[in-house]
Each structure stands twice: as structure tokens, then as C-alpha cells.
N, C-alpha and C positions, 0 to 999 in steps of 0.2 A: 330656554334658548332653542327658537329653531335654527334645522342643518341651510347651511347657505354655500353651493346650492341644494337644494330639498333633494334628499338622495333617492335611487328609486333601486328594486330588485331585478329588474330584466334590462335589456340594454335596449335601446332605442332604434330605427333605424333612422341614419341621417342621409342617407342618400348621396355623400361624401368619401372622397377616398378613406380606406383604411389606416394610415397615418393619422388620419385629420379625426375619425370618425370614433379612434379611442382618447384624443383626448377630448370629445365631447360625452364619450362614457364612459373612461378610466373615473374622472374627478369627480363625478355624483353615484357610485358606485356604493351601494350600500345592501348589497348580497348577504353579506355577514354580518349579522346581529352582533354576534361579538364588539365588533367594531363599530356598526352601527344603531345600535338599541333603538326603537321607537323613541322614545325618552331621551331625548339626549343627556339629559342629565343622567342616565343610568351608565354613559359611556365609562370603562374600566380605567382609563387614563386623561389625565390633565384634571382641569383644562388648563393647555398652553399658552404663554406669551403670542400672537400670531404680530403680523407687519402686511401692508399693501402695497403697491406700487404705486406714485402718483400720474401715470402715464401706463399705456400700453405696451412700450417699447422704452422703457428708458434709457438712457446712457449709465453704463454697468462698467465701474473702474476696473482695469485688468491690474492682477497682483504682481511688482515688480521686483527682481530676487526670486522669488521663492517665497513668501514669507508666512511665516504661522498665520498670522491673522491681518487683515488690512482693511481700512471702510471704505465699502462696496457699494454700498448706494442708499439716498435719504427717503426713509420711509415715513409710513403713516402707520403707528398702532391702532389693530381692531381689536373687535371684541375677540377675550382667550378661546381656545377650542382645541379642538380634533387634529393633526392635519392628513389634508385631502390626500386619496390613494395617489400614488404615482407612475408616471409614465416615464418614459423611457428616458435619462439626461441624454443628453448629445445630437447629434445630426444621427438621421433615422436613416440613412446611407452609408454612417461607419463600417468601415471592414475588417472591422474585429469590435468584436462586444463581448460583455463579461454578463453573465445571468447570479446573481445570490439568491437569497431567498425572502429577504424581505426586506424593506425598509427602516434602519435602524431608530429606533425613539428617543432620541440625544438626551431632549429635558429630562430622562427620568433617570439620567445618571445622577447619585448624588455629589455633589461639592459645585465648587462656583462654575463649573460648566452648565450643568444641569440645570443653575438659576439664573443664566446670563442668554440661555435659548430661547429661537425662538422660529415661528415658521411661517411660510408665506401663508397667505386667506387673502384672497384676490376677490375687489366689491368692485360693483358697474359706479361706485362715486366719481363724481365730474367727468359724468361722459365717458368714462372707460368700458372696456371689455375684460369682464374676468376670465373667457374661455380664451383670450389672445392674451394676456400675459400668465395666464399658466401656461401657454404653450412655448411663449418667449424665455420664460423663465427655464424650463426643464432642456431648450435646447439650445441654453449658452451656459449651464450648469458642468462643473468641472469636477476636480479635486477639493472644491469650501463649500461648508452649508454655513446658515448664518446666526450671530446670533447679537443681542444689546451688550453693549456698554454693561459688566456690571455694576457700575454706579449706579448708572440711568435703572436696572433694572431691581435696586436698593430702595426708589424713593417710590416704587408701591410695593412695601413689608409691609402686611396690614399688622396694625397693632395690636388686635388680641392674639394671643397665643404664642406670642416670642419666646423665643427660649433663650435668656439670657444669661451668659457665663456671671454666677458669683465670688467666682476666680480665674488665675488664671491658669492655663494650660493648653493641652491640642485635641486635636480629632484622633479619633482610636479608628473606628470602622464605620460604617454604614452601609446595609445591607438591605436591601428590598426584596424579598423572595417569592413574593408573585404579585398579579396584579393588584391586590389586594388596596387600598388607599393609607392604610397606619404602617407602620415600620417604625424600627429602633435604631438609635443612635448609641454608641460609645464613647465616651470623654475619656479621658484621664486629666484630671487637677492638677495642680503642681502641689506638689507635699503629700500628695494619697497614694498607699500603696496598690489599692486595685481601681479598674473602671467603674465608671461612672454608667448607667444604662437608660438611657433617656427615652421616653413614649413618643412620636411623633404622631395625634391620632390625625385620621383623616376622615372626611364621606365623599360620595360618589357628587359630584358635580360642582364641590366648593374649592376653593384655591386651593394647592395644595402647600404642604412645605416644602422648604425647598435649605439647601447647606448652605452657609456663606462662609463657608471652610474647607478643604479638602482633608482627605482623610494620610495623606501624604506631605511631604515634603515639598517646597516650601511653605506654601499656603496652610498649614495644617494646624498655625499656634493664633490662641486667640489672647484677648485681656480680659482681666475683669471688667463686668460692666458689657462687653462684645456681644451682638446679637448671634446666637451660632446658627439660630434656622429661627425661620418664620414661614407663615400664607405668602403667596406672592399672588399679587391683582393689579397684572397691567391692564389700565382702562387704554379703550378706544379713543380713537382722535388725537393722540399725540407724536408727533411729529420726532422721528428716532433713525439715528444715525446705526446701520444696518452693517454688522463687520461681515467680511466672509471667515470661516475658520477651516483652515485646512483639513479635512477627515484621513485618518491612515488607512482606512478600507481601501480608500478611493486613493491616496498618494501609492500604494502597494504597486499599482501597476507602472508607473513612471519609469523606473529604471529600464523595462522593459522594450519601453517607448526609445528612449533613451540610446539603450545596445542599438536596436533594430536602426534607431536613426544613422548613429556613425557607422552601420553595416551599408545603407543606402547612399551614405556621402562616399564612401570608400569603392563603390556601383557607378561613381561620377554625379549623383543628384543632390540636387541641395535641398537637401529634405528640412521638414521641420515640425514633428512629429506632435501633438498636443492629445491631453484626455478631453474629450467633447467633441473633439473635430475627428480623430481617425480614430478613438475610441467610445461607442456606446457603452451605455452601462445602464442593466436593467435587471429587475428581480421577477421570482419567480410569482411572489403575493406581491401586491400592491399597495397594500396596508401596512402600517410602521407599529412594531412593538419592540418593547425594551430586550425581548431577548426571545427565541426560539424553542418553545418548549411546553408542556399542559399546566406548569407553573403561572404563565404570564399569556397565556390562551385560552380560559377557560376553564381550566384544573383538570382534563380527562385527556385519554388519546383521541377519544370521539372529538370532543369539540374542536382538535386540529384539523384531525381527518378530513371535520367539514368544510374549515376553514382552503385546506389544501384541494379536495375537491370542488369547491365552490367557482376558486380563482383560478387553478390551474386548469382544470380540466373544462367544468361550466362555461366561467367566462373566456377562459383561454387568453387574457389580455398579452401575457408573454410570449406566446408561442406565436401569438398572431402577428407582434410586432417582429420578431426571428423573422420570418415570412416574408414582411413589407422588406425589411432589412436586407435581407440575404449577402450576413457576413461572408467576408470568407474565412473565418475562425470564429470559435465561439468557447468564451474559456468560461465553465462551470467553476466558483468559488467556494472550494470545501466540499466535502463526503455529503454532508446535506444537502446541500444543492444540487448533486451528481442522483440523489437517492432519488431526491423527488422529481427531474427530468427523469430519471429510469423509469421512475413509477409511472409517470405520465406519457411519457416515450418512447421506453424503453426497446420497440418493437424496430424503433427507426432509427436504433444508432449499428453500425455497421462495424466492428472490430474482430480481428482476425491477429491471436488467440481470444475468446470471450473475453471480455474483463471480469472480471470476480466479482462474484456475489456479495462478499463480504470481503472488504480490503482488508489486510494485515494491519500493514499501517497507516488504514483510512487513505488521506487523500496523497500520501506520497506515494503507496502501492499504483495508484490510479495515476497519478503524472506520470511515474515511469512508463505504465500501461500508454498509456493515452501521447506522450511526447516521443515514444518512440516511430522514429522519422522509417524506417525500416516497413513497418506497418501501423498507418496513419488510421486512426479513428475516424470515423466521418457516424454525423447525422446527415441522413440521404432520404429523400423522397421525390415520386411521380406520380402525373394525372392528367387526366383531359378533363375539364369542368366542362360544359355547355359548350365544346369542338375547342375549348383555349387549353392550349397546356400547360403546364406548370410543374417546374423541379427545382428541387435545393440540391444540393451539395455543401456542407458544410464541416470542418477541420473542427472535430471535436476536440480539447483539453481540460482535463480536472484539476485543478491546482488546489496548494493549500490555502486554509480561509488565509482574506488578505487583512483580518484584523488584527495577528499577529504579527511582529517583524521579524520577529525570532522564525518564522518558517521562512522566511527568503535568506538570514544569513546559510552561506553552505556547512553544509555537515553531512558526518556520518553520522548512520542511523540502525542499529541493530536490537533486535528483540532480548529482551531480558535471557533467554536461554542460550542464543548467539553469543551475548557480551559476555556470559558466565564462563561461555566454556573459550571466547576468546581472552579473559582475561588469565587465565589458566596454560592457554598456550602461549603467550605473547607478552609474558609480565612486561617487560619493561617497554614494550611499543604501548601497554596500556597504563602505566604508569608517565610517559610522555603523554598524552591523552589528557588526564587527570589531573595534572600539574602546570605545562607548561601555560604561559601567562597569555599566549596570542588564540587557546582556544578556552570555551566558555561550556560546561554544561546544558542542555536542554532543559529548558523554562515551560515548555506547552506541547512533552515529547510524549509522557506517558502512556501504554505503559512500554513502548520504547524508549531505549538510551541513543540518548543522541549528543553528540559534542560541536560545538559550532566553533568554526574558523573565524575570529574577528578581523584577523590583522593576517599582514603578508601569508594571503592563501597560495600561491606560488610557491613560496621556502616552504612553507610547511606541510604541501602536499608531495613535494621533490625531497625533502628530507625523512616525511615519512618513508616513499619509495625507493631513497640510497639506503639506507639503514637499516629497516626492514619490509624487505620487499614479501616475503612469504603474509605476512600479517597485512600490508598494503592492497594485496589480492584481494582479501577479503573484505576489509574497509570500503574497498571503492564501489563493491557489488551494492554497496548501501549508501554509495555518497551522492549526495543532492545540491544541486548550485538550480535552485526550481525557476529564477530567473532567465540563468541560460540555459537550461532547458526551453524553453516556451519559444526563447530567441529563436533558437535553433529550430521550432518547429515554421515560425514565422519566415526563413531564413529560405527554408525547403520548400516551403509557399513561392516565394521569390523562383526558388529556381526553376520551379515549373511552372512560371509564371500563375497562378492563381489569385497571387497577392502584388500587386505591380505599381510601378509609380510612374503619376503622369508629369513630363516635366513641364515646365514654367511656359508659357506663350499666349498671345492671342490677349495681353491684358491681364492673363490670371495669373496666379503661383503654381506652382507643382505639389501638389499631393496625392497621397495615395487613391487609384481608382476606387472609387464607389462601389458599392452595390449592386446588381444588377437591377433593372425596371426601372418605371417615371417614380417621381416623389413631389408632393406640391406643398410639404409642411410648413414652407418657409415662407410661401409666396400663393395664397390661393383666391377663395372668395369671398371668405372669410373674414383675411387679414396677411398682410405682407410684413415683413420683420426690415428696417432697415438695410441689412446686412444682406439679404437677397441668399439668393442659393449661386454659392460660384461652380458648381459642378452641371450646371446645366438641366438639372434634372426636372425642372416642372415644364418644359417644351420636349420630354419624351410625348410618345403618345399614350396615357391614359390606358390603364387596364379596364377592361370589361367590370363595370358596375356588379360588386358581389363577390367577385370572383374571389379574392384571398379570402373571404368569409368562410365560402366554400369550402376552400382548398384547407383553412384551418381547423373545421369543423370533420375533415376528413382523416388530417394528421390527430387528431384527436381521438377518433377510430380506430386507427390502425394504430395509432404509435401504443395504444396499453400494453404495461409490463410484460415480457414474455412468460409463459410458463416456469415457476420455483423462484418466482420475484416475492412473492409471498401474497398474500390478501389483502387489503388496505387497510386494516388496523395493526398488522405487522410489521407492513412498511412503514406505518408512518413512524415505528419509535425509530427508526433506524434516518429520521431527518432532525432529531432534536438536534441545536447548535445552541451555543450562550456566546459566541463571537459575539465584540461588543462595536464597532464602527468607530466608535468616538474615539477609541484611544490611539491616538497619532505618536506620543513620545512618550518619555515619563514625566513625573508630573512638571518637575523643575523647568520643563519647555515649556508651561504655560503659566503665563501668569496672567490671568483675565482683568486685577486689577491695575495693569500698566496697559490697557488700550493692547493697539496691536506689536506684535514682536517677531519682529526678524527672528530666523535661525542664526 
């Protein structure tokens, strides 16, 4: 199978604006061998379920509630594959965006998530344009990515190789530990006293296996006779009803949206905040793998390093987008994320005390750092290109990964030697801690101790501070609500007007102002999106041809690591993450086979 479109190693020029000009070489981007192997059949993962649009613009149902999953729109299966690197989701004028580091690789989660995904691959059939609905696609991209029916995605189990239950019982584990194509499964039987250890083999280009069981509750019990994994080969040409599914990465930010909105209605605006529209979301690589690490990259630090020097620095696709952008916040998700904009950066971010080298407690050290509204982090840069100038300003924050929920409940957070010696002074405020039923231990603290506030955080921060206040002193030096933190930094934006909201007139709504500069993503020569651009922005005037090219390839310059950031095989251990995107609730919130479901 060749790559469609045929990828190439340098980036092309199009003689288009910068918005416009990466997604005609974000999506044929094939720098990295890793990712892109001559051969495609040597590629390390899939091949994937993929879907097309039957139109360039199609009518894209909006999800109403809230709801886990809903059908989003009626597709056409193509041939399985890779999927294409990615550009930025949302409006390319958002004034706040979020940077991660990579694009997550759903399908290779094992259980019926894993086998029920699947991802765009956009073909010129019947007259369409692939390079306009990838671009329609990534800028009405939300909180869901998508994925079949797993019914629908049942009736291509190829038939050799099934692994069929000879009894009955559940899923134990399933674990994938690098990119590797074989992996093992665990059963347990009913009536056996230990697991069961099943071979899943694989090769590099043929279907893979896939679970049709979770390794969890509910989904987790099969029968005898149940197929528990097979090959899965969805064929092209078939015409498939396309869910969206909500991602927790990407739900993580909402509440934020959320505060900040009833802080704007309470301002007199009748705000009404969305991810896509007043939040971009964008990573640091472009390319999607199951997890962050030399495991699932390669097996070396080298073959990161390259991958991370390739995209981040070579092509600069992120930084360049930041640029067109020009948020006025820009929230790094997670210690890795924060590591490798250092790396790549680092020269251009502006804070007063340094931020640390090395966080204590990774990215909750860094929010504090970074959300204190006292002394505002900024990435800052200036220039004259060819007599045009050009400057950013923009409201640095590091937040914890948002693959987690357990890091946005509030909590106290203290180091194993703190908690020792505070349980020692303080028995019974830490005996309250440890007991009472409205706080929860930390799940993804280590090697911090962390306690989380479920329920009436109010009474239990006020009854910690009647009771024992000397012990309270100390708790709150380490207590995190990272939500309203962020709020609040967003809040201080507001007050010094940096971050402002235009109210309603003239025909349009009221949203939050734009970005600064013209933007024609929406509406150019390319291809016009129904929806047009209500901000005005493709009748700015037109930046000088090249110019943020320039101006990126300069931030690229200037911005390397400062002096004792370490060398780029040092830095890079210090960006490994295994945040996994896909996981939005427990499992019990999904049941793939009942279609879509409300919360």
C-alpha cells in the first residue's frame, strides 16, 4: 500500500498564507521514518480502521447534553492505515490554546475501544478535496474523536486466528509494552485457580488483533464459545455510521471554560464559551503514538531525540502555528510538554523567580510557578523581518497532564518526608485525612502524598482551618484546586485587559477577541467552509509573503535551551509521559456495545 497523500521529507513552498500552508504540509509530512518508513508496510502501528467524508464540508451533528458518545456523521470506509500527522483542532485565532506532545493513538488501546476506532483518511473520490476536509475536519474538532459501531466493526473479525473462549469467564489484563506487533493477553476461566496467558502474535503490515472485551468492569465477562480477540480488516467502500466519542484529555479543560464563562456573565456578557471556538488545541509532534516513550518510539533515547528534533525544532509545525495564533495564553499539558517547549524554547520564556530545573512535584511545582498571578510567566519575543515587525506576548501556564481527573480534583499535596514528619506532629488532623469519607487518597500522586477533596470542599477546608489551624498552615502551602488556579490566571488577563470579550452586534455573537493579525483558514482560495469566519479576520490586511516563516525559523534560534538545561539526549528522558488520552471515565461509562450514551 502506498502513502495517500505520497509523503515527502522537506516541506514544500506554497506560496500561501501560513495557516493555510501547514495544513498542506503538516498532512504529507513524513520527516520521520519512524513513522513514516519507505515501506509502508514496515510502519510500527496499525493498520487502522480509517472513514472519509462524502463531501468537503459536510453537515457535522452537534452533541446535545454532554453526551459520551453520539452519531456525528455518515461515512465511507477506506483502505486501513496510518493516521495523517495533525494540525492544530479549533479556530487558528483561539485565545487560549493548549500545546501536549503528541497525538494520542486510541486504536492501540486494548478492549472494545481500541477495536471500535477509527480515523479520518480523506480521498479526492467524487470530486472532493482531501486537503479541504482535512482542514474542515481539524477546525470544527472539539472534545470527540471518532470511532464505528462496535458491531459494525465485528463483521470484519477475520477468521483465522480467533481466539475463542472454551469457557467461560473475564479479561484479567492486556498489556502492549512497546511498539512491538505481539502482545499477551490474560484470562481467568471460571473454576481455575490461576490465569490463563494467551499469545496475541502479530507482523508489521497485517491486521492486527484487536480485544472484544475489556479488561475491566462491565464489559470484562465473556461465554463460552465468545470470540475474545481476533485480526480486524475493515474493507474500503463501506458506507459507516461515524460516532464522535468524547476524549478526557480534551474534556479536562471544559470546567475551566465553564468558571471563566459565569466569571464573564457576572462582567454583564453573555458569554458562551466552547472548546474549538475560544479554545485551540495543539501538540508539540504531529504524529500519533500509543504513549510517550523509547518503548513505543523506536526503543532508544536517540530515536526520540530525532523524532523530537525533527518536528519540533526542523519542521517547527507548533511553534509556527503559536505564531499565526498568537494566544493570549498558552497552557503546556504536563512536565513533558513543559520539558520539551524548554528544550526547544526555553531561551523565550520570561519568568521572575526561574522556574526549576527540575520540578519537585513535576507539573504541580510548575502551575504554582507559572499561575502565580503576582509574577506572570510569559513567552515573549521581537523582530524586524525584511522592515515588518513582529512580537508575541504570551501568558505562559503548565498544568497537570489532562489525561488524569484525579489531578484536577483539589488536594493536598506533600512530599513523603513533609507527610512523615506531618503525621507525627498533627496525628489526628492526619488521621482525619485518612479516614474521613468526603476525601480520597492520590491515584497518580507518587512519589507525593496527595489526598483529594471529593465532596463539600468548602466544610472540609473550613473544618480543617477551625480545628486545626496550625496543621492547616501547612496543608494549604501544598493545596491545589489547578482548575481555579488557571481561572484565576485567565481572570487577571481580563483585568488588564489582555484577554477581553467582544459583545454581541452588528449580526454577530459576542465572543472572546481573537488573536492578533489577518487569518484566511476558513474562507481563502483554496476553499471556503460554510460557516465562514464571524471574527472578521480574512479582510484584515494580509501579512508580508514569508514573513512568520521567518519569524519562526528565528524563534527557533533564539528560543534553544538556556545554559544547564542539559544536552539533548539528557533532556529528552526528562519528556517521557504514558498519559493515555483515551481514558475519559471508568470503564462502567462506556459501554461501546449499546451505541451512544448519555452521562
Amino acid at each position: 500500500m502506498t502513502y495517500d497523500p505520497p509523503r515527502r521529507s522537506t516541506s514544500a513552498a506554497t506560496g500561501d498564507p501560513l495557516e493555510i500552508d501547514l495544513v498542506l504540509n503538516v498532512r504529507c509530512c513524513g520527516t520521520c521514518k519512524f513513522f513514516w518508513p519507505s515501506d509502508s508496510s514496515r510502519q510500527p502501528y496499525g493498520p487502522y480502521p480509517t472513514y472519509d467524508f462524502s463531501s468537503n464540508t459536510p453537515t457535522l451533528a452537534e452533541p446535545v447534553n454532554d453526551p459520551v458518545s453520539f452519531p456525528w456523521v455518515t461515512g465511507k470506509t477506506r483502505p486501513p492505515g496510518f493516521p495523517d500527522a495533525e494540525v492544530m483542532d479549533g479556530c487558528r485565532k483561539a485565545p487560549i490554546m493548549t500545546i501536549g506532545i503528541n497525538p494520542n493513538l486510541t486504536a492501540f488501546l486494548p478492549g472494545q475501544t481500541g477495536a471500535s476506532w477509527c480515523y479520518p483518511s480523506f480521498s479526492s473520490e467524487d470530486s472532493t478535496d482531501p486537503w479541504a476536509k482535512y482542514a474542515y475536519y481539524y477546525r470544527y474538532r472539539s472534545v470527540y474523536q471518532e470511532r464505528f459501531d462496535l458491531e459494525f466493526a465485528k463483521q470484519f473479525m477475520a477468521p483465522h486466528g480467533r481466539i475463542v473462549a472454551p469457557k467461560s469467564g473475564r479479561m484479567v489484563s492486556a498489556q502492549i509494552p512497546s511498539d512491538a506487533p505481539s502482545y499477551k493477553i490474560a484470562v481467568r476461566y471460571d473454576g481455575d485457580a490461576a490465569d490463563t496467558s494467551i499469545d496475541l502474535p502479530g507482523k508489521l503490515g497485517e491486521p492486527r488483533y484487536v480485544l472484544l472485551f475489556n479488561t475491566s468492569p462491565p464489559n470484562d465477562r465473556f461465554k463460552s464459545g465468545d470470540v475474545i480477540a481476533a485480526r480486524l480488516d475493515v474493507p474500503a467502500g463501506r458506507s459507516a455510521q461515524v460516532f464522535g466519542q468524547q476524549i478526557g484529555y480534551y474534556e479536562r479543560i471544559v470546567p475551566l471554560l465553564q468558571g471563566f464563562e459565569a466569571f464573564l456573565k457576572e462582567k454583564g456578557h453573555s458569554a458562551q464559551l466552547r472548546v474549538g471556538e475560544d479554545v485551540g488545541q495543539l501538540d508539540m509532534v504531529a504524529c500519533a503514538s500509543p504513549h510517550w516513550g523509547p518503548e513505543w518510539l523506536g526503543g532508544s533515547n536517540d530515536s526520540v531525540g530525532s523524532i523530537i528534533n525533527n518536528c519540533v525544532k526542523g519542521n517547527g509545525w507548533a511553534v509556527k502555528q503559536l505564531l499565526q495564533t498568537q494566544p493570549a495564553v498558552l497552557i503546556l499539558v504536563g512536565e513533558a510538554s513543559f520539558d520539551m517547549f524548554r528544550y526547544a524554547f526555553g531561551a523565550l520564556i520570561k519568568s521572575n523567580p526561574v522556574l526549576p530545573n527540575r520540578a519537585e512535584d513535576g507539573a504541580f511545582t510548575l502551575l504554582r510557578a507559572t499561575a502565580d498571578i503576582a509574577h506572570p510567566c510569559m513567552f515573549e519575543f521581537q523582530g524586524t523581518f525584511g522592515g515588518h515587525p513582529y512580537s508575541i506576548a504570551t501568558r505562559l501556564i503548565v498544568a497537570p497532564h489532562f489525561s488524569y481527573g484525579s489531578n484536577y480534583v483539589p488536594q493536598f499535596r506533600l512530599s513523603p518526608a513533609d507527610w512523615q514528619a506531618f503525621e507525627k506532629k498533627f496525628a489526628a488532623c492526619s488521621h482525619f485525612l485518612k479516614s474521613d469519607p468526603r476525601i480520597v487518597p492520590g491515584t497518580h500522586s507518587p512519589p507525593f502524598v496527595a489526598f483529594e477533596i471529593h465532596k463539600d470542599l468548602s466544610h472540609v477546608l473550613a473544618q480543617i482551618k477551625r480545628t486545626w489551624p496550625d496543621a492547616a498552615a501547612i496543608l494549604m502551602r501544598g493545596y491545589y484546586d489547578a482548575t481555579a488556579m488557571m481561572q484565576a490566571v485567565l481572570e487577571d488577563l481580563y483585568a488588564n485587559k489582555q484577554l477581553s470579550y467582544v459583545p454581541a452586534g452588528a449580526g454577530k455573537t459576542g465572543h472572546l477577541a481573537r488573536g492578533g493579525g489577518p487569518c484566511a483558514f476558513c474562507d481563502n482560495k483554496r476553499w471556503k467552509f460554510p460557516q465562514g469566519c464571524p471574527y472578521g479576520k480574512p479582510q484584515e490586511t494580509p501579512l508580508p509573503a514569508g514573513l512568520l516563516e521567518q519569524v519562526a525559523a528565528e524563534v527557533v534560534r533564539a528560543g534553544s535551551a538556556p545554559a544547564g538545561h542539559g544536552k539533548a539526549r539528557q533532556a529528552t528522558s526528562r519528556m517521557f509521559d504514558d498519559g493515555f488520552e483515551a481514558r475519559r471515565a471508568p470503564p462502567s461509562a462506556l459501554d461501546l456495545n449499546q451505541g451512544p450514551i448519555s452521562k
